[in-house]
C-alpha positions as YAML, in Angstrom:
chain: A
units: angstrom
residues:
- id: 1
  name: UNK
  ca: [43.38, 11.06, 9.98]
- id: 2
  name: UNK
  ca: [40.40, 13.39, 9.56]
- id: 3
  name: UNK
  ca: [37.60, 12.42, 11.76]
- id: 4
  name: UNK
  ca: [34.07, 12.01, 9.75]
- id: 5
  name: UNK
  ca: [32.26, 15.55, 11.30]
- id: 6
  name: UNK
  ca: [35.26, 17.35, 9.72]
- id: 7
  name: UNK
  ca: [34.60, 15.51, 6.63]
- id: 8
  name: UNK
  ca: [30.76, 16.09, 6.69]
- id: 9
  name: UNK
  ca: [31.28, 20.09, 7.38]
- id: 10
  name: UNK
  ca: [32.30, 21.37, 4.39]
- id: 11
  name: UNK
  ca: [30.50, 20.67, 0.73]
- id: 12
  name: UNK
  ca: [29.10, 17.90, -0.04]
- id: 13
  name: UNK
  ca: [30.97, 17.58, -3.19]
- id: 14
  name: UNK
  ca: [34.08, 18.03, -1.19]
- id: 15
  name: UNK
  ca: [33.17, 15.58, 1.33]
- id: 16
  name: UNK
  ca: [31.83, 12.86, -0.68]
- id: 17
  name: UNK
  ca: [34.29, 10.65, -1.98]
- id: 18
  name: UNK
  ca: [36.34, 11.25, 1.78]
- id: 19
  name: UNK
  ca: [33.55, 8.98, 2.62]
- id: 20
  name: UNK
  ca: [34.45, 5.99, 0.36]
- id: 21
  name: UNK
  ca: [35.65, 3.33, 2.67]
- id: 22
  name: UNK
  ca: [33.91, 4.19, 6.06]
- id: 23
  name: UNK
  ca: [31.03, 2.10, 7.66]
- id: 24
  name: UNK
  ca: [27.85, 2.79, 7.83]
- id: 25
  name: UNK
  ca: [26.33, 0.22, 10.83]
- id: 26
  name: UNK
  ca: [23.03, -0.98, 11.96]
- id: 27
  name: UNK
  ca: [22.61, -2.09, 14.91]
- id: 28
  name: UNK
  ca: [18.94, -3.45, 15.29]
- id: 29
  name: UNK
  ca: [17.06, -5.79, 17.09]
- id: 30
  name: UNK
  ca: [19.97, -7.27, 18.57]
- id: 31
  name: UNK
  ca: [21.84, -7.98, 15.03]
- id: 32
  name: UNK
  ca: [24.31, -6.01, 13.29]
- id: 33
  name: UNK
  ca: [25.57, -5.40, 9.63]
- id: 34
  name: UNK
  ca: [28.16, -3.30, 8.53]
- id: 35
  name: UNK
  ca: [28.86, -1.70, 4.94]
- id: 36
  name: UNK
  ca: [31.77, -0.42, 3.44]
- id: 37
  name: UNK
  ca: [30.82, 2.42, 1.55]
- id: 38
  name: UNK
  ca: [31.72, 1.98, -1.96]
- id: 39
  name: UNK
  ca: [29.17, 4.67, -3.73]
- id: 40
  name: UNK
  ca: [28.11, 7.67, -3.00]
- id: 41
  name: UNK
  ca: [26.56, 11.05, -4.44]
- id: 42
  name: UNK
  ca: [26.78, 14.71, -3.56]
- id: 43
  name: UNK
  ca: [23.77, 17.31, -3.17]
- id: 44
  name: UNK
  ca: [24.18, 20.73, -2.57]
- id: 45
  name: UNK
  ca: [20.53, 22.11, -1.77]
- id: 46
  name: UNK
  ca: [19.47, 25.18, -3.31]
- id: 47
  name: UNK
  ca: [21.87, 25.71, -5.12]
- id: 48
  name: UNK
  ca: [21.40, 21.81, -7.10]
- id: 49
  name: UNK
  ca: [17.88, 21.33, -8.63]
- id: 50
  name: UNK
  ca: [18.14, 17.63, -8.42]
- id: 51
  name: UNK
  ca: [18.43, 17.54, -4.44]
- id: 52
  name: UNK
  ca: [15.63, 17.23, -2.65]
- id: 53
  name: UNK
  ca: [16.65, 20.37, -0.74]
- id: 54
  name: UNK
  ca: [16.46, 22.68, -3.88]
- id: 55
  name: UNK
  ca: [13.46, 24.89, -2.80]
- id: 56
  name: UNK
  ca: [13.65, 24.70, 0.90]
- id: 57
  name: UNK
  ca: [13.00, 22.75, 4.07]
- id: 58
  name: UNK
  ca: [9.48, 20.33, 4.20]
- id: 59
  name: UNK
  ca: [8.49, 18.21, 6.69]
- id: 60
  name: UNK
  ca: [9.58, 15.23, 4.32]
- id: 61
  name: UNK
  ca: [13.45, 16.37, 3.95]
- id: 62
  name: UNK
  ca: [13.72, 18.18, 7.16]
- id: 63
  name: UNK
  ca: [16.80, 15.66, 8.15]
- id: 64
  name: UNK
  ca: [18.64, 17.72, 5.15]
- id: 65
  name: UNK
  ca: [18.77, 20.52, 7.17]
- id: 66
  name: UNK
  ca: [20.22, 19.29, 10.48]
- id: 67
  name: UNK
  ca: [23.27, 19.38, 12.04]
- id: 68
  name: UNK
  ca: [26.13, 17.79, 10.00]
- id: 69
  name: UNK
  ca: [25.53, 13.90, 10.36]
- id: 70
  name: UNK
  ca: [21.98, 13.61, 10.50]
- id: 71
  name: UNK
  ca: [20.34, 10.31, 8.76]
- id: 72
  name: UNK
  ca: [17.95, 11.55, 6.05]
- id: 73
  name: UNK
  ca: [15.86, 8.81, 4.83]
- id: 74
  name: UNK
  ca: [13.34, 8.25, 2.08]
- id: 75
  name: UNK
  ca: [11.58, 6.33, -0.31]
- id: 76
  name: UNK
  ca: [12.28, 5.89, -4.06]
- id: 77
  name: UNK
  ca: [9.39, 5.63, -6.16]
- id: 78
  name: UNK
  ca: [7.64, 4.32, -3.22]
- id: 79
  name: UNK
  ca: [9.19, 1.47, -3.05]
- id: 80
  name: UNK
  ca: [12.53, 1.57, -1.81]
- id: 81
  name: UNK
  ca: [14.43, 3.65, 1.29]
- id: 82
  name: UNK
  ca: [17.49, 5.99, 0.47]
- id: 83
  name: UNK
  ca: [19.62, 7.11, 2.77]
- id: 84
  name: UNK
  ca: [21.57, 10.35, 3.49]
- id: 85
  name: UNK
  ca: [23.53, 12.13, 5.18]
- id: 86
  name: UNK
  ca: [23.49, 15.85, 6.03]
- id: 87
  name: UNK
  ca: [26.48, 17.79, 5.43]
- id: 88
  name: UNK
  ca: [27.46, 21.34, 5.69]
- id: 89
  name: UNK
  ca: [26.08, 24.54, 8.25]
- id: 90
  name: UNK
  ca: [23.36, 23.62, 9.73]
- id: 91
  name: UNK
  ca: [20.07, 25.08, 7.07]
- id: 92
  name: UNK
  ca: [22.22, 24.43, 3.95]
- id: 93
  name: UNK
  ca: [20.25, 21.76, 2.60]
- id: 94
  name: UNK
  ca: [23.63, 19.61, 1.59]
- id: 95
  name: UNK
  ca: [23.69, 15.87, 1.65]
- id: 96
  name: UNK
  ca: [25.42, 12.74, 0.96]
- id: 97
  name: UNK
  ca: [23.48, 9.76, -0.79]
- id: 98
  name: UNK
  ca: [24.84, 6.44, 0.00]
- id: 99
  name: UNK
  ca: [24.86, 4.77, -3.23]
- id: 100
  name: UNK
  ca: [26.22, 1.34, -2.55]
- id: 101
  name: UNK
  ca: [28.67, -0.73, -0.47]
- id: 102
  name: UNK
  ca: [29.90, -4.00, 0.53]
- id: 103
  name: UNK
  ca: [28.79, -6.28, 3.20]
- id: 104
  name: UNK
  ca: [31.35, -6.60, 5.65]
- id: 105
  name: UNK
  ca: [29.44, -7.87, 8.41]
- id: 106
  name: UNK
  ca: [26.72, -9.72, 9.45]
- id: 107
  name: UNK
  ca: [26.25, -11.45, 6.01]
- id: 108
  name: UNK
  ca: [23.30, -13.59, 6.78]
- id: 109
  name: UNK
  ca: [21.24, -10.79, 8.56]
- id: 110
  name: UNK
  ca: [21.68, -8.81, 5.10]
- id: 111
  name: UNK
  ca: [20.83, -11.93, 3.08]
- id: 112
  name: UNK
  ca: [17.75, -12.45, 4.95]
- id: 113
  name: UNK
  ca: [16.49, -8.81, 4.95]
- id: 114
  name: UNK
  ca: [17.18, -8.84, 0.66]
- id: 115
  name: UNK
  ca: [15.99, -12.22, 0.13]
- id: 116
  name: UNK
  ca: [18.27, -12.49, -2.16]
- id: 117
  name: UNK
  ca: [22.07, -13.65, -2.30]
- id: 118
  name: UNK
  ca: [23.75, -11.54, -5.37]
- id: 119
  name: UNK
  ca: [24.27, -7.41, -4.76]
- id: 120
  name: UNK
  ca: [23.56, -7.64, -1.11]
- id: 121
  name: UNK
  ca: [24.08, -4.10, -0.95]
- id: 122
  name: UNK
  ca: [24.88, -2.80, -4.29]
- id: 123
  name: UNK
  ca: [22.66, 0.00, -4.90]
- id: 124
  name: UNK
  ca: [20.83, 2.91, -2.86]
- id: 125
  name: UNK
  ca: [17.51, 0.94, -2.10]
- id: 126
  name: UNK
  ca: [19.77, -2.58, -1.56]
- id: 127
  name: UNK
  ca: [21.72, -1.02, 0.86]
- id: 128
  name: UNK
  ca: [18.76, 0.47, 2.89]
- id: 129
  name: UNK
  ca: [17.26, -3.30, 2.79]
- id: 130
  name: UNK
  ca: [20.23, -4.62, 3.62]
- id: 131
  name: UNK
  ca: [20.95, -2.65, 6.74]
- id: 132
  name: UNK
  ca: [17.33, -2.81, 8.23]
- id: 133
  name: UNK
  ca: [16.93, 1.00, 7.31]
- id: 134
  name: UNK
  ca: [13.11, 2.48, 6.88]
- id: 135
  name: UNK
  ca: [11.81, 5.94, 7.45]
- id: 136
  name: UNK
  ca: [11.66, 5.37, 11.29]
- id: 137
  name: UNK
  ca: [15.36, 6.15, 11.39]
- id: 138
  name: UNK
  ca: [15.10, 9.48, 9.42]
- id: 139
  name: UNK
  ca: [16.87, 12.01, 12.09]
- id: 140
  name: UNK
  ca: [19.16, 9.56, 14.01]
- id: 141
  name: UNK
  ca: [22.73, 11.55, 14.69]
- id: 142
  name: UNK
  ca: [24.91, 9.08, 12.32]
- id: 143
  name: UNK
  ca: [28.00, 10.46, 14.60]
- id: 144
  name: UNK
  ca: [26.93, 8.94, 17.64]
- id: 145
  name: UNK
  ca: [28.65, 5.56, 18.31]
- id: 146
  name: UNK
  ca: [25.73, 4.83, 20.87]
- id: 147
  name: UNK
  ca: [22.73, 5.64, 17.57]
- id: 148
  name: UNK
  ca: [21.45, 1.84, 16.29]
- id: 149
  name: UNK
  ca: [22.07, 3.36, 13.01]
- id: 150
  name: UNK
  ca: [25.77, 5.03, 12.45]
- id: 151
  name: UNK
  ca: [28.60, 5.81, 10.26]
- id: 152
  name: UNK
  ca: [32.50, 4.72, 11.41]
- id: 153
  name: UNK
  ca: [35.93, 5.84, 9.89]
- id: 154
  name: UNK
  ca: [37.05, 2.93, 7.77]
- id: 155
  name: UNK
  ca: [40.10, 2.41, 5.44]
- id: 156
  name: UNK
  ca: [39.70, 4.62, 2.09]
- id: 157
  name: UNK
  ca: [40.37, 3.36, -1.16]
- id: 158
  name: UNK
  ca: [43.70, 3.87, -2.93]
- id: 159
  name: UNK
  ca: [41.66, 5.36, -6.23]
- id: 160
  name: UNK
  ca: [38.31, 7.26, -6.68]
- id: 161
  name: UNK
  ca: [36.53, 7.81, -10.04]
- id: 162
  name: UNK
  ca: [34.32, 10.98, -10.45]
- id: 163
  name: UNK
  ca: [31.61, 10.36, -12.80]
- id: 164
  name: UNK
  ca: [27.88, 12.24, -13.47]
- id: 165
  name: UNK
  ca: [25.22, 11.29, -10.60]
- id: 166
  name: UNK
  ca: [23.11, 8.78, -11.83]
- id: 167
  name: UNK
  ca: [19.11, 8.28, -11.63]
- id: 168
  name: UNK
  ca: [18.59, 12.06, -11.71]
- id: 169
  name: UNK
  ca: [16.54, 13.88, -14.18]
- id: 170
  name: UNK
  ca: [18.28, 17.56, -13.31]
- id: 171
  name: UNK
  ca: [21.88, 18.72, -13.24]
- id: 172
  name: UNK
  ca: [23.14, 15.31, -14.14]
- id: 173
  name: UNK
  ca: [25.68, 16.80, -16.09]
- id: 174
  name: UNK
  ca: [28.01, 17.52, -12.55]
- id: 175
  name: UNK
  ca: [30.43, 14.83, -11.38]
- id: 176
  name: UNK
  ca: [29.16, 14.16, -8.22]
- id: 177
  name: UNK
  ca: [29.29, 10.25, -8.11]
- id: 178
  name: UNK
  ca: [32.42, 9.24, -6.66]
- id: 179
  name: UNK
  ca: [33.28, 5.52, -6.40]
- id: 180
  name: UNK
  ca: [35.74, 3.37, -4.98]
- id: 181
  name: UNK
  ca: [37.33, 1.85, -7.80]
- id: 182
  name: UNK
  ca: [38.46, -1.25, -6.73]
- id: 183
  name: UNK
  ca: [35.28, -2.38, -4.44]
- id: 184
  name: UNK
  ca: [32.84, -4.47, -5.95]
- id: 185
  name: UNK
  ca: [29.31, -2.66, -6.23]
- id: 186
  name: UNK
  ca: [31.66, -0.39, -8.11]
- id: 187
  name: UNK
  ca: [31.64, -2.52, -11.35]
- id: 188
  name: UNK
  ca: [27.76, -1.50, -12.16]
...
């Protein structure tokens, strides 16, 4: 099995749907949830003008520039976290958004954060919610079993669909949304 750095080195695009099925795990205040990843969209900095890593490094999308497995997190329209992960050499500017997953742990913690009981975590800013992520984790190492906030192998799906990222404005025409087609946030 390849081990989730040597899926996070090379492109994003690559690297992407090798992600469907793995974990991504919060670990806060004492009470965890874990999500099956289900959703998830490729970036490949300068060279993709809807990445937030098109024209360089900022103090905002640093993260995007780390090492390979670094938690970039932001906010949507100022009102809901994303999160990220970098991918690629270290200055590329490539990333992962996790789009969506499925709650496979800690149930009630994630229905308390969303408030609400239907698409716990089926969506970019649901997810965040979900998990307890916010800004303050923007830089944790997502490949260290000890960070509150981290991302474990899982079991990938038997099928993955390729479709145009979604929510974008530029280069929307590239297939960069891989889903797992037989999880549930997948139906959207």
């Amino acid at each position: 099995m390849i081990s989730l750095e040597e899926i996070l080195v090379g492109p994003p695009d690559e690297g992407a749907p090798l992600l469907l099925g793995s974990h991504l795990v919060s670990d806060l205040g004492g009470r965890r949830v874990r999500v099956r990843i289900d959703e998830v969209e490729a970036y490949r900095g300068a060279d993709d003008p809807a990445s937030h890593a098109h024209r360089g490094p900022t103090p905002r999308n640093g993260s995007m520039f780390a090492r390979t497995g670094t938690l970039y997190v932001y906010r949507s329209y100022g009102m809901h976290h994303c999160a990220n992960t970098s991918s690629g050499p270290v200055g590329t500017g490539w990333g992962i958004l996790f789009r969506g997953g499925e709650v496979v742990e800690g149930e009630g913690v994630a229905r308390e954060r969303r408030g609400r009981i239907d698409g716990l975590a089926d969506g970019p800013g649901k997810l965040c919610q979900a998990l307890g992520i916010d800004l303050s984790h923007d830089g944790l190492n997502l490949l260290d079993l000890a960070s509150p906030v981290r991302l474990e192998p899982g079991e990938p799906p038997e099928m993955v669909i390729s479709t145009p990222r979604v929510g974008i404005t530029k280069a929307r025409e590239l297939p960069w949304r891989f889903v797992a087609a037989s999880m549930a946030s997948s139906q959207r």
